[in-house]
C-alpha positions as CSV (number, residue, x, y, z in Angstrom):
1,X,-14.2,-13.5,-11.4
2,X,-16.3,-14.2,-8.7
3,X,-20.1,-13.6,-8.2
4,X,-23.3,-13.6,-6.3
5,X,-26.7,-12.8,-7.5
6,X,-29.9,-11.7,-5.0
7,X,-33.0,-12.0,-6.4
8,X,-36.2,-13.0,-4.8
9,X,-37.9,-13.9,-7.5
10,X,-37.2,-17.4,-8.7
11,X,-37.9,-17.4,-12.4
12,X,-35.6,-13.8,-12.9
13,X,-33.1,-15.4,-10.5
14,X,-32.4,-18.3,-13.0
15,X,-32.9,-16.3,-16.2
16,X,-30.0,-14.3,-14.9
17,X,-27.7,-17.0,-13.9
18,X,-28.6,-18.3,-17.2
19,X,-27.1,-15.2,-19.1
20,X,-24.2,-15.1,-16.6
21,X,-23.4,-18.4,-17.7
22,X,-24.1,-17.7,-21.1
23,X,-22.2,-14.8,-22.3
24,X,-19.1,-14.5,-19.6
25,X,-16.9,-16.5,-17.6
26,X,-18.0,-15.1,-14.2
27,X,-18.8,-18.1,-11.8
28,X,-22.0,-17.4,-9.7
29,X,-20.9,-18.9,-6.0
30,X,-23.9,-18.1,-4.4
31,X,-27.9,-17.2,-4.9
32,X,-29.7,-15.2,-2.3
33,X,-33.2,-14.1,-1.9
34,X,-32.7,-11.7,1.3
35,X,-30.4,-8.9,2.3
36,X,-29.4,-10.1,5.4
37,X,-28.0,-13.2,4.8
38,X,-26.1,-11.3,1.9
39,X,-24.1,-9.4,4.6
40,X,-23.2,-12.2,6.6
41,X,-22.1,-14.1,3.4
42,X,-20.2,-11.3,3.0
43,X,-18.3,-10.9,6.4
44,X,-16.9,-14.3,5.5
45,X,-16.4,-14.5,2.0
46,X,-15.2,-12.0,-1.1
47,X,-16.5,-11.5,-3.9
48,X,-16.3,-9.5,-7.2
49,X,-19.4,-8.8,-8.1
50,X,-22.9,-8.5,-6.5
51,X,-26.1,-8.5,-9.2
52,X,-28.8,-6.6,-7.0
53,X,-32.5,-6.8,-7.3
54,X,-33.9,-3.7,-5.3
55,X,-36.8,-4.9,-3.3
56,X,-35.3,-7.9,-1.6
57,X,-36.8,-9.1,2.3
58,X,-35.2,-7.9,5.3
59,X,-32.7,-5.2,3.8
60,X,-33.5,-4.1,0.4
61,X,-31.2,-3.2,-2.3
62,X,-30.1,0.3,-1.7
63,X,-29.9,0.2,1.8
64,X,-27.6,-3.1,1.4
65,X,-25.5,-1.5,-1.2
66,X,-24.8,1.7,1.2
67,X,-22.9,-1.3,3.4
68,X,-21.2,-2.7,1.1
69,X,-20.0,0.6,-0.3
70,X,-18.2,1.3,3.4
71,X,-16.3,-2.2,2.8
72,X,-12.3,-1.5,2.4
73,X,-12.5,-4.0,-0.6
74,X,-15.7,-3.1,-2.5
75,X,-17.6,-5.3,-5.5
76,X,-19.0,-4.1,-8.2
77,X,-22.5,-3.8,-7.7
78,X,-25.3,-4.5,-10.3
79,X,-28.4,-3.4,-9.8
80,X,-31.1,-5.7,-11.4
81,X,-34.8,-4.0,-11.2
82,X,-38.4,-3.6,-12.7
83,X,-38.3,0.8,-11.2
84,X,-36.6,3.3,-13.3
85,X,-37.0,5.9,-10.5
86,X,-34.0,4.2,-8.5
87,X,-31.3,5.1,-10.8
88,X,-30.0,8.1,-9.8
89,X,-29.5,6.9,-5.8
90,X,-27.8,3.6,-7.9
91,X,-25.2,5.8,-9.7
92,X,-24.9,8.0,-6.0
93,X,-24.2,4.7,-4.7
94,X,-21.2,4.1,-7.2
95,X,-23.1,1.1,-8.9
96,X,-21.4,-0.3,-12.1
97,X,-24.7,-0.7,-13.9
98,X,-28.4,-0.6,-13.4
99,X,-30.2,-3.3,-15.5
100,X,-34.2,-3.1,-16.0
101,X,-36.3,-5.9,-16.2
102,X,-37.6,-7.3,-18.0
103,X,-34.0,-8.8,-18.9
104,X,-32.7,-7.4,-22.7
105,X,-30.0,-10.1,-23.9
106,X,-28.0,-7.9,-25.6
107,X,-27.9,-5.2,-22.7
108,X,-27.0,-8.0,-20.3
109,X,-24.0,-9.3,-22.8
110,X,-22.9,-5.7,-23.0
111,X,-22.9,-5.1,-19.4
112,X,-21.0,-8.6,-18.6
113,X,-18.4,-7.3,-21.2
114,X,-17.9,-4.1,-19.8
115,X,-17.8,-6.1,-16.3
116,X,-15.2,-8.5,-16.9
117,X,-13.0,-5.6,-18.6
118,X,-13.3,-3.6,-16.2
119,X,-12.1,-6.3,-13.3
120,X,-9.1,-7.2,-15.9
121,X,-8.3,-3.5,-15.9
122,X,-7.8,-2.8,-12.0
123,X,-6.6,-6.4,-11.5
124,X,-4.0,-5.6,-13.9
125,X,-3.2,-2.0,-12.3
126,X,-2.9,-3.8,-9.1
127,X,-0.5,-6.3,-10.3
128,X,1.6,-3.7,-12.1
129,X,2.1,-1.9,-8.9
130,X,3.2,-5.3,-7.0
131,X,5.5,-5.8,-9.6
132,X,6.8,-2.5,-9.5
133,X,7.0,-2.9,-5.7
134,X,8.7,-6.0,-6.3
135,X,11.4,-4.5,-8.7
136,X,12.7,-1.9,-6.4
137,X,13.1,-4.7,-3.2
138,X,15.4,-6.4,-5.6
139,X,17.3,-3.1,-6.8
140,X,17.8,-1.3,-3.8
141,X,19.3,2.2,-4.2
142,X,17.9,2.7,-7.4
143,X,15.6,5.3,-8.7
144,X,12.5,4.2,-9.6
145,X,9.6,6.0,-10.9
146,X,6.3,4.5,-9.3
147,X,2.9,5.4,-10.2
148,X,-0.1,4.5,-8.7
149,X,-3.9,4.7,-9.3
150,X,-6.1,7.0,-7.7
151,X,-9.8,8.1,-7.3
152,X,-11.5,10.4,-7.9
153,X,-15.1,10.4,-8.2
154,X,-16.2,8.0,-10.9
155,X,-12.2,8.5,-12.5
156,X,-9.2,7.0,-12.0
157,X,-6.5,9.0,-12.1
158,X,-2.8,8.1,-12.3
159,X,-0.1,9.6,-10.1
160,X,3.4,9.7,-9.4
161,X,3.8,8.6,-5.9
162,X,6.2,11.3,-5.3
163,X,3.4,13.5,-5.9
164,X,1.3,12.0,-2.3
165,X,1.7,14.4,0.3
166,X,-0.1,12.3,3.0
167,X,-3.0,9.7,3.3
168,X,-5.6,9.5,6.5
169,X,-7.6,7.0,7.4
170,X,-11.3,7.9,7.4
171,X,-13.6,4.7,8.5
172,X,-13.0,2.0,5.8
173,X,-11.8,4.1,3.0
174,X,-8.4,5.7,2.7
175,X,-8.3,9.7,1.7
176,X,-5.3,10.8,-0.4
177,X,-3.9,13.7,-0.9
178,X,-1.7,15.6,-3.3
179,X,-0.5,19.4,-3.3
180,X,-4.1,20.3,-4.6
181,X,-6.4,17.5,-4.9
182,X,-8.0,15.1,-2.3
183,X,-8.8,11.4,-3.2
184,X,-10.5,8.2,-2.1
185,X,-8.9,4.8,-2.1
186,X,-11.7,1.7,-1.3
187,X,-9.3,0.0,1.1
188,X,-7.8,0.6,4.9
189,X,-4.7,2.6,5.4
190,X,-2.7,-0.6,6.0
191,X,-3.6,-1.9,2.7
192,X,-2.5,1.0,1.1
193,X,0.7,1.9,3.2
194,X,1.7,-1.3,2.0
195,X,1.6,-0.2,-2.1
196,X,3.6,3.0,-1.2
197,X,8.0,2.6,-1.0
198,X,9.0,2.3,2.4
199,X,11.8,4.5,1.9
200,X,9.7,7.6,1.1
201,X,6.4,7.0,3.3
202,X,6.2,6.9,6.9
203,X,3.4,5.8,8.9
204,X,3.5,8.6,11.6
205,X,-0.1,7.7,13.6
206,X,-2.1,4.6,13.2
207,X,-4.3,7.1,10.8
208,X,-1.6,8.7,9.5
209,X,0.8,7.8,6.6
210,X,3.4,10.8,5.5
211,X,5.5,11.5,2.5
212,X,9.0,12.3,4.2
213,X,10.0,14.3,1.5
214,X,6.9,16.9,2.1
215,X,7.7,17.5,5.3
216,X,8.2,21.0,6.2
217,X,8.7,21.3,10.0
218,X,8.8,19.1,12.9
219,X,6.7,20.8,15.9
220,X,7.5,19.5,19.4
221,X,3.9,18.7,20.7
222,X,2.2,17.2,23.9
223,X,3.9,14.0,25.9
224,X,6.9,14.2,23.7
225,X,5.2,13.5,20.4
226,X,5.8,16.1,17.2
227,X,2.9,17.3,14.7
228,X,4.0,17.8,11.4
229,X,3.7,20.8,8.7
230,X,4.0,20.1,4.9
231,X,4.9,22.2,2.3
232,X,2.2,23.2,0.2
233,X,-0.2,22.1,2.8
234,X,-2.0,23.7,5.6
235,X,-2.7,20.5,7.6
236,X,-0.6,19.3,10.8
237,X,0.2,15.5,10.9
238,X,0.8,14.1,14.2
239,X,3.5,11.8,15.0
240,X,2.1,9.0,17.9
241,X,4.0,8.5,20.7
242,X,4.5,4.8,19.9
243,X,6.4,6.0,16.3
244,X,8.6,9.2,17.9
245,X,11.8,6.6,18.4
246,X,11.2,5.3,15.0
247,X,11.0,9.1,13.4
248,X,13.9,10.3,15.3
249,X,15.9,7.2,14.3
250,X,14.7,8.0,10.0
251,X,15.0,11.5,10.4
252,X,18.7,11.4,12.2
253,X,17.6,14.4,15.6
């Protein structure tokens, strides 16, 4: 597990990378003491984590997290501060934890804990579901069950792909949705197109990934394209003009 740590402050800058070191196996790659620089770090590299000190130079904490949190592939973000009145915008934010200063051993062994299961945890999922992937390439034709992780808030819920009605692309996040339910997946619609069986999912519009089996009516629509209405559903999905040879070829008209 990869880290960074932004601090400004020399002496809490080390004290931290001292308890890093100390009670986890997270390896710090990087120290910065101003926002900026932590975004273009960021554009070329990836991390897992971020610890955050709040008032930083140039960008400060919140306002750099709010960036981070439109990235398709999002850290976990630490905030490490002397203000208690931040907390609630932290937790808005989607921050793992929010650490005061000054710096409580125990708290920060806790937190690391917490921080390293929690990266084992989705690591894990995500593995399971390339495996899974992986087992019905090699056994084509038969029926798999395939679940997947979505969420939801602060939850992670998990759900029978069959259960996917359609998934829209919305900036850098991917929203999911179900018969009754609408989700949020931290990653582009390419990335997650490419977790759902190809036999069942089809991506309809470069925003637009549809469960073929949910699919209600095909409407003729403008310059020979089709929208699409789903059972259970009262949204239309469109079918680009650049994917109508492909449709008509999956759904044999």
């Amino acid at each position: 597990m990869k880290a960074i740590i932004v601090e400004d402050e020399i002496p809490a800058r080390e004290e931290l990378e001292y308890l890093i070191e100390t009670h986890s196996d997270i390896e710090i790659v990087d120290c910065f003491d101003d926002g900026v620089d932590v975004l273009k770090f960021l554009q070329k590299h990836e991390v897992d984590a971020i610890f955050l000190d709040i008032n930083i130079p140039s960008l400060d904490g919140m306002l750099l997290a709010g960036n981070i949190r439109k990235f398709a592939k999002r850290p976990y973000i630490v905030f490490t501060t002397a203000y208690k009145e931040h907390a609630a915008e932290a937790f808005e934010l989607e921050a793992f934890d929010y650490i005061l200063k000054p710096y409580d051993e125990k708290r920060i062994a806790s937190m690391l804990s917490k921080l390293e299961a929690a990266f084992f945890r989705d690591q894990t999922s995500g593995e399971q579901i390339q495996k899974q992937e992986k087992k019905v390439e090699d056994e084509p034709g038969k029926s798999v069950s395939h679940r997947i992780n979505l969420r939801k808030n602060d939850k992670i819920i998990v759900t029978d792909m069959d259960d996917i009605y359609y998934a829209a692309a919305s900036e850098k996040v991917t929203l999911v949705y179900t018969r009754h339910a609408e989700y949020t997946m931290p990653m582009s619609i390419s990335e997650f197109y490419s977790l759902l069986p190809e036999n069942q999912f089809f991506r309809s519009h470069r925003s637009y990934a549809v469960n073929l089996s949910k699919i209600k009516e095909i409407v003729p629509w403008f310059n020979q394209t089709y929208m699409l209405r789903l059972i259970d559903r009262p949204e239309e999905i469109p079918v680009s003009r650049s994917k109508v040879k492909e449709f008509r070829q999956i759904m044999r008209f």
